[in-house]
C-alpha positions as CSV (number, residue, x, y, z in Angstrom):
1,X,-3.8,-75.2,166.7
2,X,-2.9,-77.1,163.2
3,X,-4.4,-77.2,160.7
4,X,-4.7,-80.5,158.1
5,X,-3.1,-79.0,154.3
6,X,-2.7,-82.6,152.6
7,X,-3.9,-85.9,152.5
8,X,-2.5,-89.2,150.9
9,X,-3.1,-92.3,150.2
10,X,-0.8,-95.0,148.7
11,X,-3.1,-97.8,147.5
12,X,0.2,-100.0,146.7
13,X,2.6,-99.9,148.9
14,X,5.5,-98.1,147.6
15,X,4.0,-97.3,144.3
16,X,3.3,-93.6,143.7
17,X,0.5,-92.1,146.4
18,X,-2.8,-90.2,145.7
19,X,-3.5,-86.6,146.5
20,X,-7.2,-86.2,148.5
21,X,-9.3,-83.7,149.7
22,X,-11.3,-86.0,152.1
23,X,-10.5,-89.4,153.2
24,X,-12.7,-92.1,154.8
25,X,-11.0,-93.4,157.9
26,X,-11.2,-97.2,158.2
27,X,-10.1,-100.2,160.3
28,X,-6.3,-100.2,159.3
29,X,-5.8,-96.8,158.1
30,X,-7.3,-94.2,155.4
31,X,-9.3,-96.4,153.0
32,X,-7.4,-98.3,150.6
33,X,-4.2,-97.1,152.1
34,X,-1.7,-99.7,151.6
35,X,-4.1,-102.1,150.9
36,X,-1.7,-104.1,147.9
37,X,2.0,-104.7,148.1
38,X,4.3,-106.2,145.8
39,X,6.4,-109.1,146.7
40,X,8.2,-112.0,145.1
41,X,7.2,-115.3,144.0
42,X,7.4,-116.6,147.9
43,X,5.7,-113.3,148.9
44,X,8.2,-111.7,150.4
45,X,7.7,-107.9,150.2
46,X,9.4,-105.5,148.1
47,X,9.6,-101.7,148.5
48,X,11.5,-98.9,146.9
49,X,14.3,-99.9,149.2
50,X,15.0,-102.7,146.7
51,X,13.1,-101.3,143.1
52,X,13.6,-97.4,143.3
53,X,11.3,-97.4,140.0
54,X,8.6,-98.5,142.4
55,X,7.7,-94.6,142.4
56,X,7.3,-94.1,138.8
57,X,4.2,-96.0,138.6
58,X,0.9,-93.7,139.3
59,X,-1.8,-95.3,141.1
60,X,-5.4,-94.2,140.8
61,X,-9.3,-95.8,142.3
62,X,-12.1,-95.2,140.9
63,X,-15.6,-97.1,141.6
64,X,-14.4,-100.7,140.4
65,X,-10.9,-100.5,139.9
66,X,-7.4,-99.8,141.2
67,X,-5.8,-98.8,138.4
68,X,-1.9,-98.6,138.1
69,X,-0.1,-96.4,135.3
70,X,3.7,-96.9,133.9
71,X,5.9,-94.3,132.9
72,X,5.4,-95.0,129.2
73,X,1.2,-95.3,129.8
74,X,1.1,-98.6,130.3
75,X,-2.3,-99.2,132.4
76,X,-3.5,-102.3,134.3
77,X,-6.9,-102.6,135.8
78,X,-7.7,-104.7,139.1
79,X,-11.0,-105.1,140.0
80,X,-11.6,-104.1,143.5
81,X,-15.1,-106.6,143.9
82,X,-14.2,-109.5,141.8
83,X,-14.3,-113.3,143.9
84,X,-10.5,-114.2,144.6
85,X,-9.7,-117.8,145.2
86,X,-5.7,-117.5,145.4
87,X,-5.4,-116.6,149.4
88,X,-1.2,-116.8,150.3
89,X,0.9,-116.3,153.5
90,X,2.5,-113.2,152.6
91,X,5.6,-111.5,154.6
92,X,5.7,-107.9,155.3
93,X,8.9,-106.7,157.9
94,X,8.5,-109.7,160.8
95,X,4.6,-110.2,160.4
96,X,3.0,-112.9,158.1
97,X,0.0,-111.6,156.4
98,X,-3.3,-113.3,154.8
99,X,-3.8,-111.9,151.0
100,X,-4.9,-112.6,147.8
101,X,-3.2,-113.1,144.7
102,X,-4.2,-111.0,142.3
103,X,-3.1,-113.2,139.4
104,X,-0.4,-114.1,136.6
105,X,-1.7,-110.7,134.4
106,X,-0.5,-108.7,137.5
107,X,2.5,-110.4,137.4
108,X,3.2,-109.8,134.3
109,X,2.4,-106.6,134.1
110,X,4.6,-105.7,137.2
111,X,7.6,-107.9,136.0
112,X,7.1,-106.2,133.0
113,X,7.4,-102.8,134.2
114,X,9.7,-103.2,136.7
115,X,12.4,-106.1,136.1
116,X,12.8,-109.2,138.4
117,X,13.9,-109.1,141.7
118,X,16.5,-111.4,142.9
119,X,15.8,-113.6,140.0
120,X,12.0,-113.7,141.0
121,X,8.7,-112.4,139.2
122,X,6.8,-109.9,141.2
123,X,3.6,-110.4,142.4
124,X,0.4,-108.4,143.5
125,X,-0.8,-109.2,146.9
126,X,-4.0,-107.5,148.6
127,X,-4.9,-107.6,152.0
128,X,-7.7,-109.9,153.2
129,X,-9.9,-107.8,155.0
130,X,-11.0,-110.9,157.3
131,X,-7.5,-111.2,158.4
132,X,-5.6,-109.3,161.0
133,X,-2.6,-107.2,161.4
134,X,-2.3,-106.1,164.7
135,X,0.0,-102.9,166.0
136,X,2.7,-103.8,168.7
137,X,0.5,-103.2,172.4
138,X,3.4,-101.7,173.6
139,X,3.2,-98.4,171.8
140,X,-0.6,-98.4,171.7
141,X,-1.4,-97.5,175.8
142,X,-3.9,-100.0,176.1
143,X,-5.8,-99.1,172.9
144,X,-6.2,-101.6,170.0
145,X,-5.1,-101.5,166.4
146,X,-4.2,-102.7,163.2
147,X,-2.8,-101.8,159.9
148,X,-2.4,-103.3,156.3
149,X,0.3,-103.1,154.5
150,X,2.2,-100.1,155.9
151,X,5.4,-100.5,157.8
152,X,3.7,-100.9,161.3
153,X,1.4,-98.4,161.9
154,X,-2.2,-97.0,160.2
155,X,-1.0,-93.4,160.0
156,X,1.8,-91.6,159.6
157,X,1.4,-87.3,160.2
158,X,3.9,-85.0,159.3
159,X,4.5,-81.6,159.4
160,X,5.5,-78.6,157.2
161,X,7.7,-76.8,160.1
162,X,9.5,-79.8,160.4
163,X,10.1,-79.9,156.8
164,X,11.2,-76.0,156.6
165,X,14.1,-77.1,159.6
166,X,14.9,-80.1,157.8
167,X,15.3,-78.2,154.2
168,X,17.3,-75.0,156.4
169,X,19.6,-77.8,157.4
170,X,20.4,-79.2,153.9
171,X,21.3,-75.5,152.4
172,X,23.4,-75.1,155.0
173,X,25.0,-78.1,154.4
174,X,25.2,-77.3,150.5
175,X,22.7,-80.0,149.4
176,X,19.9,-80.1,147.6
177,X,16.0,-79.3,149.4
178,X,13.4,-82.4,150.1
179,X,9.8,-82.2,148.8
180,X,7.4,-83.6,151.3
181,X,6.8,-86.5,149.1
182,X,10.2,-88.2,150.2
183,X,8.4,-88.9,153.4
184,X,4.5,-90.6,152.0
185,X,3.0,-89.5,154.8
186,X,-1.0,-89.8,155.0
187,X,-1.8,-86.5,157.2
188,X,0.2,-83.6,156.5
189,X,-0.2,-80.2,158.9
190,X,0.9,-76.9,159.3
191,X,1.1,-75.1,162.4
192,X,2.7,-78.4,165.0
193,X,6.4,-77.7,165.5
194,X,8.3,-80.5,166.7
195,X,5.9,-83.2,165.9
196,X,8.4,-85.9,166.5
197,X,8.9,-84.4,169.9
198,X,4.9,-85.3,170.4
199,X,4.6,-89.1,171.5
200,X,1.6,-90.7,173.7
201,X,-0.1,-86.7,172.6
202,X,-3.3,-86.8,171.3
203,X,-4.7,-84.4,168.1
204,X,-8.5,-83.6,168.6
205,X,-10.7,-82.4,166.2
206,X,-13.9,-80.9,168.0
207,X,-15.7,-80.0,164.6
208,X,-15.7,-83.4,162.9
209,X,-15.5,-85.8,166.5
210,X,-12.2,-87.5,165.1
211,X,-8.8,-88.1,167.6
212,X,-5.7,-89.2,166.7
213,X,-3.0,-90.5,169.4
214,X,1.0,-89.9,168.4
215,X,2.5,-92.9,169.6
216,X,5.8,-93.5,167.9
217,X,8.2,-90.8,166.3
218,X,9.1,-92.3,162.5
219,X,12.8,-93.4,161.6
220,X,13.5,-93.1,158.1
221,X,15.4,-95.3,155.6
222,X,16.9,-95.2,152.0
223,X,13.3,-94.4,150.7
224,X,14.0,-90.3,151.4
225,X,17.0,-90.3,149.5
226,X,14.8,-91.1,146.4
227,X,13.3,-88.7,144.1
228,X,10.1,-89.7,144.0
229,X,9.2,-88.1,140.5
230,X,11.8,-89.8,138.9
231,X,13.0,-92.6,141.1
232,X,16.7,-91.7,141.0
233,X,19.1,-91.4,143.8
234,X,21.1,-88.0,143.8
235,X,22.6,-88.6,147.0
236,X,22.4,-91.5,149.3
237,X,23.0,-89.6,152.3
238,X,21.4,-87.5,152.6
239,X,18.6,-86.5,153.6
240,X,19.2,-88.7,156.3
241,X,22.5,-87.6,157.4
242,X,20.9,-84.0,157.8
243,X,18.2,-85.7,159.8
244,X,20.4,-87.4,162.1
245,X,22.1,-84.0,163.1
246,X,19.0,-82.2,163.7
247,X,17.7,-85.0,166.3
248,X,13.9,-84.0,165.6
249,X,13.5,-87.0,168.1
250,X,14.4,-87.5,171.8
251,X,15.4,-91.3,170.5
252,X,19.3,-90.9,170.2
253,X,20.1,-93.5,167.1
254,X,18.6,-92.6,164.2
255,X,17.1,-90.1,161.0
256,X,13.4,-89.3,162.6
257,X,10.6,-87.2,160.6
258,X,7.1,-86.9,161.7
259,X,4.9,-89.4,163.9
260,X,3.1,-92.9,163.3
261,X,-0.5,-92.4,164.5
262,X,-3.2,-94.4,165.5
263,X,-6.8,-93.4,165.3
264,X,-9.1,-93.1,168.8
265,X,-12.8,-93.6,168.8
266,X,-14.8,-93.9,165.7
267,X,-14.1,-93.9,161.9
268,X,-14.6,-90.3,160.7
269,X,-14.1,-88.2,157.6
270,X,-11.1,-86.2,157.4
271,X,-10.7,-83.5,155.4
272,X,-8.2,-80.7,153.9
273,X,-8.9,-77.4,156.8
274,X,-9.7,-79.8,159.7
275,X,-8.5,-78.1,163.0
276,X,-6.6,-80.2,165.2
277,X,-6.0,-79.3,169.0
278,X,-3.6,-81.1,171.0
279,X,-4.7,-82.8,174.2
């Protein structure tokens, strides 16, 4: 049996997550989860892949705003019920998404903080919640779902025995230990060995009538070789290198760590000491 120790949530994609102690499932993930993304002026999205400084900046939610924090205290406030006008066409991997502008203060604010990219201001884009962002059927087994703004799927689970394998690996290879943070996941157990190994399984919790299917073991990317305190890139190989030795996953190309998830049945609260069974 596992047991959930950490929740997250990353209102902006990219930008610095939020530590919970419940979480409200909803349609496309954890509420709020990935829910505004930073592009460019053609809204094209950027990620820490192309701005590692993306991490620096804390993100918070109270009752009527998100509220984003620099490095140096800078604070901007967007309100989270306020009419928006501005709807774009925004791209996020090979899907084109229907957002909002959230105006030229963002924008500043962001360019600000951050630099251009490619020449470009950066702009704040949220997700319209009458549009839609479906998951690919054929990892889903007949089930429906969407996501926001994450990379393709609503959840992502980890685990903290994969994490203890991965870490044993890097001291044996003389580098330096991971935090879990490298990997932003949203569900974080202990007690599920070989998660990755887990795809089409099902994680039941009886107590709170919540289910979660494992449909898609996750390949990482440049984003794990990034500190995610300070943004900065020690090593570029690793820990991916490591990864790729250790084949958590049965796929053979690849650096894989923990499982993208999609929720079964209902919306549900989850919280920190949920029991999960595997079915």
């Amino acid at each position: 049996m596992a047991q959930i120790t950490d929740l997250y949530i990353y209102p902006v994609k990219s930008l610095k997550g939020i530590t919970l102690t419940e979480a409200q499932t909803a349609k496309r993930g954890l509420e709020f989860d990935r829910e505004w993304m930073v592009t460019d002026d053609q809204y094209n999205f950027i990620s820490q892949r192309e701005i590692e400084l993306m991490t620096t900046i804390e993100t918070g939610i109270d009752s009527l705003s998100l509220i984003l924090t620099s490095n140096n205290q800078k604070v901007l406030k967007i309100p989270l019920n306020s009419s928006r006008s501005n709807k774009v066409r925004a791209m996020v991997w090979d899907d084109v998404c229907d957002g909002f502008d959230e105006g030229d203060d963002a924008s500043r604010w962001l360019t600000d903080v951050l630099g251009t990219y490619g020449g470009s201001a950066l702009r704040l884009v949220r997700f319209d919640q009458e549009g839609e962002r479906s998951v690919p059927k054929k990892y889903l087994d007949g089930v429906h779902a969407e996501s926001a703004f994450s990379d393709q799927f609503p959840y992502l689970i980890t685990s903290w025995e994969s994490l203890s394998k991965l870490n044993t690996g890097l001291s044996e290879n003389d580098s330096f230990e991971v935090s879990m943070n490298r990997f932003r996941p949203n569900i974080v157990l202990k007690g599920l060995p070989n998660v990755e190994m887990m795809t089409s399984s099902n994680l039941v919790c009886e107590k709170s009538g919540y289910e979660f299917g494992l449909r898609k073991p996750c390949k990482r990317c440049k984003i794990t070789t990034i500190d995610q305190d300070t943004g900065v890139i020690e090593n570029p190989k690793e820990p991916l290198a490591t990864l790729a030795k250790l084949k958590f996953s049965e796929d053979k190309n690849g650096a894989f760590f923990g499982q993208n998830a999609i929720l079964l049945g209902e919306n549900a609260v989850l919280r920190v000491g949920d029991l999960l069974e595997t079915a």
